[in-house]
C-alpha positions in Angstrom: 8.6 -20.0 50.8 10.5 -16.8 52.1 8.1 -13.4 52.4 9.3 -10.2 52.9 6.5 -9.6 55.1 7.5 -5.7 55.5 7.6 -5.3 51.5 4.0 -7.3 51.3 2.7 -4.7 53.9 4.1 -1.7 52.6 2.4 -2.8 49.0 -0.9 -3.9 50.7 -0.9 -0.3 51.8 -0.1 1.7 49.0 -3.0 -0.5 47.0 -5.3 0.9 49.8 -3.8 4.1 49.5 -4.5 4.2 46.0 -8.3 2.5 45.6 -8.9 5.5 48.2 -7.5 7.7 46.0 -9.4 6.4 42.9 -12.6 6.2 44.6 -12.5 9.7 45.7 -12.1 11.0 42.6 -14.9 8.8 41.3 -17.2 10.7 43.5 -15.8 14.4 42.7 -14.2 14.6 46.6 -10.4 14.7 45.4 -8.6 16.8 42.9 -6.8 15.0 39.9 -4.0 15.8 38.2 -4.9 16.2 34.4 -3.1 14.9 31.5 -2.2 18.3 28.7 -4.4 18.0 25.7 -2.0 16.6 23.7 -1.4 13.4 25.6 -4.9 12.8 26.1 -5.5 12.7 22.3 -2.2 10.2 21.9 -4.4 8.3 24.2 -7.4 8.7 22.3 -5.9 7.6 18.9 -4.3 4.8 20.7 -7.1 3.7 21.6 -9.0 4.1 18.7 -6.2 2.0 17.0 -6.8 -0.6 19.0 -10.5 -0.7 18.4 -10.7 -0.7 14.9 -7.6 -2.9 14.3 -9.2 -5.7 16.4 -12.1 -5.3 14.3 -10.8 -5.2 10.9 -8.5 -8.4 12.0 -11.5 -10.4 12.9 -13.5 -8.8 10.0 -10.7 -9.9 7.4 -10.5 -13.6 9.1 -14.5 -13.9 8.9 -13.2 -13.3 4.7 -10.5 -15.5 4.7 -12.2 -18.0 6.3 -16.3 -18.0 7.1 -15.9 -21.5 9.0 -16.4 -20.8 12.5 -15.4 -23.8 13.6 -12.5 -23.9 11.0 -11.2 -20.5 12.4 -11.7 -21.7 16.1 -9.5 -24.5 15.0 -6.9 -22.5 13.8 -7.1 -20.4 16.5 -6.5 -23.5 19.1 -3.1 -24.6 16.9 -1.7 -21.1 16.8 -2.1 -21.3 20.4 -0.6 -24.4 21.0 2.5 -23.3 18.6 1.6 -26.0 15.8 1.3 -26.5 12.6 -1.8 -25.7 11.1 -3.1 -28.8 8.9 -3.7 -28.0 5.5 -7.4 -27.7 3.8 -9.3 -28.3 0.8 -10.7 -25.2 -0.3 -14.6 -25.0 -1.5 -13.5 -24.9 -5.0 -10.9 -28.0 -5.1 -13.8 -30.1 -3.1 -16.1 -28.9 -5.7 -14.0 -29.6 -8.4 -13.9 -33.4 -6.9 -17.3 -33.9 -6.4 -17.2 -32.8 -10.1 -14.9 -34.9 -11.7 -16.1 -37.6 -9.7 -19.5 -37.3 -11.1 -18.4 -36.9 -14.5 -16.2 -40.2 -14.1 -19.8 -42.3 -12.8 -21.7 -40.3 -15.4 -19.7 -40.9 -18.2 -16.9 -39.0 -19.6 -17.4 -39.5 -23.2 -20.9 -37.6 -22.8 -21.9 -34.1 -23.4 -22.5 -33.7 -19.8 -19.4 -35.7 -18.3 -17.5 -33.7 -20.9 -18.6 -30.1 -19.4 -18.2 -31.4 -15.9 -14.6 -32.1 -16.2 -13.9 -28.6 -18.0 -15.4 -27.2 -14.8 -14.1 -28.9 -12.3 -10.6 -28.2 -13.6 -11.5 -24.6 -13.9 -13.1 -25.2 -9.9 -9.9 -26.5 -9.0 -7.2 -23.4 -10.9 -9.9 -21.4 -8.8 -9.3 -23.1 -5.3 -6.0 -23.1 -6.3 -5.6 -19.2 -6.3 -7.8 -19.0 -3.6 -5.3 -21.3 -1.5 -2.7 -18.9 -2.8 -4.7 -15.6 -1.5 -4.9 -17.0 1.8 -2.1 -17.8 2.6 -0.5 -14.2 1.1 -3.3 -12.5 3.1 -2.2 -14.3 6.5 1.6 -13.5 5.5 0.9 -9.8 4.8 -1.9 -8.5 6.5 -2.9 -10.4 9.2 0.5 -11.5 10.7 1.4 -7.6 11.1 -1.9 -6.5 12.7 -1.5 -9.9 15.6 2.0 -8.5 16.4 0.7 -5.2 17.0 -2.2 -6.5 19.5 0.0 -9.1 21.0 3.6 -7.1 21.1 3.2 -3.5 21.4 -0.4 -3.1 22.7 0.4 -4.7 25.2 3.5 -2.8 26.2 1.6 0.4 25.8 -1.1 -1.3 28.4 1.3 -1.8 30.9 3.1 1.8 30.8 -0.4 3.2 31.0 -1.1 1.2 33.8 1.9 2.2 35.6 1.5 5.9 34.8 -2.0 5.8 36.3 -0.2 4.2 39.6 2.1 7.3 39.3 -0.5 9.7 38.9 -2.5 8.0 41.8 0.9 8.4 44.2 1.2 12.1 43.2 -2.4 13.3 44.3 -1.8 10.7 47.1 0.7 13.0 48.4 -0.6 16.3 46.9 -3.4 15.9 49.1 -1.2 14.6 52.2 0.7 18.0 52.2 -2.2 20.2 51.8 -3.6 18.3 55.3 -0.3 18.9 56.4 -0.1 22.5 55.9 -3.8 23.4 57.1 -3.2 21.4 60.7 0.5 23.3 60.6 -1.4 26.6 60.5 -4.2 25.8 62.7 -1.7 25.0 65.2 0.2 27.7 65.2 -2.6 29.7 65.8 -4.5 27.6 68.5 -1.5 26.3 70.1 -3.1 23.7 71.9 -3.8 21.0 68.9 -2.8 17.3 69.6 -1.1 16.2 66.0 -3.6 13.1 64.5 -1.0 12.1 61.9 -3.9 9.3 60.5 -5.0 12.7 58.6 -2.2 13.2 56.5 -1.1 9.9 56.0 -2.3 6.4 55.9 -1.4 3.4 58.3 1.4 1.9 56.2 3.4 5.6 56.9 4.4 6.0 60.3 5.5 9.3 62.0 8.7 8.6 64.1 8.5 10.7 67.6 11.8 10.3 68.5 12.9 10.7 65.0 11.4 14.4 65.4 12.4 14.8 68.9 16.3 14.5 67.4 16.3 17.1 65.4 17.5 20.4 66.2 15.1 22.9 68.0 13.0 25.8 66.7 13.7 29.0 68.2 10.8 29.5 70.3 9.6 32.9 70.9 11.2 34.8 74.2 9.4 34.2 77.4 7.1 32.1 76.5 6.6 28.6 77.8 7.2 25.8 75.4 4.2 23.5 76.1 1.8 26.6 77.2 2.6 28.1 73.7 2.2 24.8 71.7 5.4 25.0 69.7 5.9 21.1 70.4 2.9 20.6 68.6 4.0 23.4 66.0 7.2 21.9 65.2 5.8 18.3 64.8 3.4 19.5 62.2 6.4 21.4 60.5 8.4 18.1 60.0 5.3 16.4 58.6 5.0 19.3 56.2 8.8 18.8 55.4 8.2 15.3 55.1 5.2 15.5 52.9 7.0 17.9 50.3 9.5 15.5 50.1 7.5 13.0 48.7 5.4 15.0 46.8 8.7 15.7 45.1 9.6 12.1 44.7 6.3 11.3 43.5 6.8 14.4 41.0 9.7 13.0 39.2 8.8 9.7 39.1 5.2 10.6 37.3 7.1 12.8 34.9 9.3 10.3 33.9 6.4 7.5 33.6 4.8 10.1 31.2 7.6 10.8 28.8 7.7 6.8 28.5 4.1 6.8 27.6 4.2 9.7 25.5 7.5 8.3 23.3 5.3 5.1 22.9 2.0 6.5 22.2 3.8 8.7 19.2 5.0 5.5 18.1 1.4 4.7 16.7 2.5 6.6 13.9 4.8 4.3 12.9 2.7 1.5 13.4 0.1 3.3 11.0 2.9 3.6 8.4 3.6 0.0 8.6 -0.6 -1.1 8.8 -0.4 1.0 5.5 2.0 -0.9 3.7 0.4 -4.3 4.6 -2.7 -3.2 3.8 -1.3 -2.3 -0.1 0.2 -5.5 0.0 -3.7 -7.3 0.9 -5.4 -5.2 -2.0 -2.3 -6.2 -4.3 -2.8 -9.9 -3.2 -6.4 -9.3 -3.6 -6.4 -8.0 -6.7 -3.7 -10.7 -8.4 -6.7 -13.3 -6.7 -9.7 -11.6 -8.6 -7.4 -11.5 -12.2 -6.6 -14.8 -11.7 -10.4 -15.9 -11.0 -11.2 -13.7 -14.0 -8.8 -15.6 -16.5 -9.9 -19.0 -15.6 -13.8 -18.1 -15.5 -13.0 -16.5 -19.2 -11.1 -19.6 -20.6 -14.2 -21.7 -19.3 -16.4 -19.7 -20.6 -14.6 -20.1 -23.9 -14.3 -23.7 -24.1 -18.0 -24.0 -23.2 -18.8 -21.8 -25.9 -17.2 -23.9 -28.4 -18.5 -27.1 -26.9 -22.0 -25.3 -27.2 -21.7 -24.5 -30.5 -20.8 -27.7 -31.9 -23.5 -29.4 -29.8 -26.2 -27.0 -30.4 -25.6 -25.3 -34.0 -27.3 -21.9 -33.8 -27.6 -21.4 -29.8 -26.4 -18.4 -28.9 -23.5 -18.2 -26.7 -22.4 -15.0 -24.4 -22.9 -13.6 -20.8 -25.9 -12.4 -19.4 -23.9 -10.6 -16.8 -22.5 -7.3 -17.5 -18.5 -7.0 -17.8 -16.7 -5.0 -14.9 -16.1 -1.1 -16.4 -12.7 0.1 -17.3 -11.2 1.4 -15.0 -8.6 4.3 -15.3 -5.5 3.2 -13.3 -2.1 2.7 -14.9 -1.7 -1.0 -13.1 -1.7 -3.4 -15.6 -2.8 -6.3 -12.5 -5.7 -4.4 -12.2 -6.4 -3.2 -15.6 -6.2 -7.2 -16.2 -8.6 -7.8 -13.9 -11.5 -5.3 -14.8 -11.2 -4.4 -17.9 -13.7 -6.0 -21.0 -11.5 -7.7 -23.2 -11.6 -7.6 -26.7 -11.5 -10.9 -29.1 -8.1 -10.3 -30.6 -8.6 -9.3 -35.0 -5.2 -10.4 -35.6 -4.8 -13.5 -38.0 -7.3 -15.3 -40.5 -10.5 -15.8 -39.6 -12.1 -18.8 -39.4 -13.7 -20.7 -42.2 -17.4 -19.6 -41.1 -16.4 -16.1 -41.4 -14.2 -15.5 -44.3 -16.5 -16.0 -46.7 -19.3 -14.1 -44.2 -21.0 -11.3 -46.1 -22.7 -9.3 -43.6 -25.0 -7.8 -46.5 -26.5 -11.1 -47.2 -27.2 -12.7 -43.3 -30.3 -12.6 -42.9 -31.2 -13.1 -39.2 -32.3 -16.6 -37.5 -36.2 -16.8 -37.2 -35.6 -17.6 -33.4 -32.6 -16.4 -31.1 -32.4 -12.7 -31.5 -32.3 -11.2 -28.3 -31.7 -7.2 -27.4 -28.7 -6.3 -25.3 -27.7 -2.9 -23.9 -24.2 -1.5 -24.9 -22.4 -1.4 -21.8 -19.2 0.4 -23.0 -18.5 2.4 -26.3 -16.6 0.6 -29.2 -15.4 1.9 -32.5 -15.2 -0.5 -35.2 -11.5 -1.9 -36.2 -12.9 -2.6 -40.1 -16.1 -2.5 -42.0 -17.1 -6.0 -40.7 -17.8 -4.2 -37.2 -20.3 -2.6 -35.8 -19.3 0.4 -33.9 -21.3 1.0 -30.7 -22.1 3.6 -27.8 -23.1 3.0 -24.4 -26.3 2.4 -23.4 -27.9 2.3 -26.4 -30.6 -0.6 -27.5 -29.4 -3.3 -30.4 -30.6 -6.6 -31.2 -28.1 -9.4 -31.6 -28.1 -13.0 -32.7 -25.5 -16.2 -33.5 -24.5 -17.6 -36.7 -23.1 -21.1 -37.0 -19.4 -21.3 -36.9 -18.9 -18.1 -35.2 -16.6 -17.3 -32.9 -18.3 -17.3 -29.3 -16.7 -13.9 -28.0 -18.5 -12.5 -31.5 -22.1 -11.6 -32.2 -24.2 -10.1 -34.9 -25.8 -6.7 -33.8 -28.2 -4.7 -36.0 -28.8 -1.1 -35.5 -31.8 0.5 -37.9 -30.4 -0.6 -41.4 -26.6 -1.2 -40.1 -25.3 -4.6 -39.1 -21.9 -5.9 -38.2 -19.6 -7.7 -35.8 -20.2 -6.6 -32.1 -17.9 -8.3 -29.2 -20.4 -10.3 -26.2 -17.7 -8.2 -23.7 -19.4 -4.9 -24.5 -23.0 -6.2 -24.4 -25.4 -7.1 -21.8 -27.7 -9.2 -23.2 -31.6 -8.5 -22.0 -34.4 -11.0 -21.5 
């Protein structure tokens, strides 16, 4: 293998020149040129990007998936450019062990019958689950990976160069200010032997007969060169001419390192505009997840209501959970998700009811319970009980009701009250 012997020297002793550099700086015994306020905040808010992007990326995978050794496994095929295989979610494994149960069980019996309701509900669940995953990797997590792999990294490596830049230029800021204190103690003393190894380090050396060519300083009148010094002078005066040179070089080549890093550390802007967007596309996903979970749970909920009812006349059938409140955005997704909803009054009512007159039900000896109003409700007809929050009523189940339906009484009123609004209170 070739080497360029003279360019692995010359970079051996820049390094040098630099760690010595760096180190005295460390220890407060060289100057350093500072960065204007407004790049150092750019670098503080670059920074800070990074930070809590990583976090929020690992945070959000920790969601996605709490395997650890499921995530390392991803991790290991993403690496290796491969497909990922696919995988049963908790709900579709559950809905298996379900329906398998019901199948040894028997399918014909109460039991086997509620089992496979639920483990078809388990398995819309894991369903939509598999679906918010895989949106959520798409759309959130995809964006944030480019930005740590892609243009972190770039912004790394032009920081890293600027801070070689910015090492160079005090380098040779304080070469020239050496230089320029030994050219003025010689020109007073006139008898100082030039030690270039003060003003510059071992991979620079000072050409004698370079300086010997070049044209002569007019030395004063009558005066001896050597007995005045002006050998020595002169010497020192090229090194000074020398060192403002590259102070120069090193000038504009840390300027234009900086405006590099500055264009790309304004570009976090940009990448904050476009974490934004992702991150309204992960709540959407999110929140189409949650509706979707909310539906299915609410259809089970039905049919085991019915189911219930015709297996134990009487029972009482409803949540014990409070409903999610209202909320007040315009987003029908997310109005879909939270908000109660209300057993529809439209059409006949069912045989139990229509000839149901509230004046003569008489409560059940057993199965009244209390429940707090969670939400106010006015009354669409005189069946109805109209309700306000938080308020105490007691409630009970009639045979051949309608499970989303209960019977509240309030002092001497009574009517129709839907479970949705209710909590219902041991």
């Amino acid at each position: 293998m070739d080497f360029n012997m003279k360019k692995l020297a010359s970079d051996a002793g820049i390094f040098f020149t630099r760690a010595v550099q760096f180190t005295e700086e460390k220890f407060g015994q060289a100057e350093k040129t500072e960065l204007d306020a407004n790049f150092e905040n750019l670098l503080a808010r670059a920074d800070s990007t990074k930070n809590w992007t990583e976090k929020i990326l690992r945070q959000t995978e920790v969601l996605l998936q709490p395997n650890p050794s499921a995530r390392v496994e991803e991790f290991l095929y993403e690496k290796l450019d491969r497909k990922v295989p696919s995988r049963v979610t908790n709900g579709e494994l559950l809905a298996q062990y379900m329906a398998e149960a019901a199948s040894e069980l028997g399918p014909t019996t109460p039991y086997g019958k509620t089992l496979i309701k639920v483990s078809e509900a388990e398995k819309r669940l894991g369903a939509a689950e598999r679906d918010f995953i895989h949106a959520a990797s798409i759309n959130f997590l995809t964006p944030l990976r480019n930005f740590l792999e892609g243009d972190w990294k770039t912004i790394s490596k032009e920081r890293r160069l600027l801070q070689n830049r910015r090492l160079d230029l005090d380098v040779c800021k304080a070469r020239l200010k050496k230089a320029k204190a030994a050219e003025a103690k010689a020109a007073c003393e006139g008898d100082t032997v030039p030690d270039f190894q003060e003003t510059r380090p071992r991979n620079y050396i000072l050409s004698a007969s370079a300086s010997a060519e070049k044209p002569k300083q007019d030395f004063p009148a009558g005066c001896p060169l050597p007995a005045c010094g002006m050998l020595d002078w002169t010497l020192w005066n090229d090194e000074v001419d020398k060192s403002e040179q590259e102070l120069r070089v090193a000038q504009t080549e840390f300027d234009r390192q900086a405006e590099v890093t500055r264009l790309l550390l304004e570009g976090i802007s940009s990448t904050h505009v476009n974490h934004l967007r992702c991150l309204q596309e992960f709540v959407e996903s999110q929140t189409t997840y949650y509706a979707q979970c909310y539906r299915h749970m609410l259809d089970l909920q039905k049919q085991l209501g019915s189911s219930q009812g015709a297996i134990f006349p009487g029972t009482f059938v409803g949540t014990t959970e409070p409903a999610s409140p209202p909320l007040s955005s315009t987003s029908p997704t997310t109005a879909a998700a939270t908000m109660p909803m209300e057993p529809s009054v439209a059409g006949p009512a069912p045989p139990g009811e229509a000839a149901l007159c509230l004046e003569e039900v008489a409560p059940p000896a057993s199965g009244t319970r209390k429940a707090r109003v969670l939400y106010d409700y006015e009354a669409a007809d005189s069946s109805e009980l109209a309700l306000l929050a938080d308020e105490l009523i007691t409630v009970y189940s009639l045979p051949g009701m309608d499970p989303d339906w209960l019977i509240g009484e309030r002092g001497n009123k009574k009517g129709k009250v839907p479970v949705t609004y209710l909590e219902l209170l041991s």
